[in-house]
N, C-alpha and C positions, 0 to 999 in steps of 0.2 A: 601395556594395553589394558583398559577398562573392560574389559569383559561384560560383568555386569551389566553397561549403557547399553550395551549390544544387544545382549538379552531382554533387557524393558525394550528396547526399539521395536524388535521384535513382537515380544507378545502385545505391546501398543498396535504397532501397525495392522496382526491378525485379528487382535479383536476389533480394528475401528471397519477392516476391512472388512469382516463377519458381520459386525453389525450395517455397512452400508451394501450388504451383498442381500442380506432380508429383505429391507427396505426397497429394494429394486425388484425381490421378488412381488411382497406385495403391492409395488406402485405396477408391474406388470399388470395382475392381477386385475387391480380394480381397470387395467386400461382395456381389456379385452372386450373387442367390439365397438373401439371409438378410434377415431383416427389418431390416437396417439399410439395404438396398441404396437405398431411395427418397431415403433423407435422404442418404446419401452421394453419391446423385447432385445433386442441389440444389446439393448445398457443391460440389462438383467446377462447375457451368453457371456460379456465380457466381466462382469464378476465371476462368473461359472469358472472361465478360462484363467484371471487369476489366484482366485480361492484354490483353485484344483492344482496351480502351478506350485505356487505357494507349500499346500501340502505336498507334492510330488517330490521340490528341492529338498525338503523338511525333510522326507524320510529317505532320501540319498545321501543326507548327510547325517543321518542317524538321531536327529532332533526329534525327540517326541512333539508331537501334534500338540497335544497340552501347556508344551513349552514356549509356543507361539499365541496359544489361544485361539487353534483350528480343530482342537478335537472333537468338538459337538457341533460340525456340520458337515450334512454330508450332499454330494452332490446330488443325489436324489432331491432334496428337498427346491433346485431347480427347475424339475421338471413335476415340479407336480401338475 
């Protein structure tokens, strides 16, 4: 078993997922107050709910956060 591959899949997927989880926060953001604002926030709760899954399985199996490339977000930064 490659181990390793696992590991880059890994911190690939949290970082690409970190970074397209911002991006939703700020496309929210600029939508507040236009009729796109409902749907933007949907797409923004449903990164919230895999970001947070994501870390939650992380540390039930004892994966540090930074091993994934979920350490420097936190879910506050969804609701801001």
């Amino acid at each position: 078993m490659d181990s390793e591959k696992y590991k880059n899949y890994l911190c690939d997927l949290g970082t690409i997922t970190k970074e397209y989880a911002r991006e939703a926060i700020s496309e929210h953001m600029a939508a507040r107050g236009t009729d796109e604002e409902y749907y933007k926030t949907g797409y923004k709760i449903g990164f919230h709910r895999f970001v947070t899954l994501m870390q939650q399985q992380a540390e039930a199996f004892d994966i540090p956060l930074k091993d994934i490339g979920l350490d420097d977000i936190d879910e506050n930064e969804f609701f801001k």
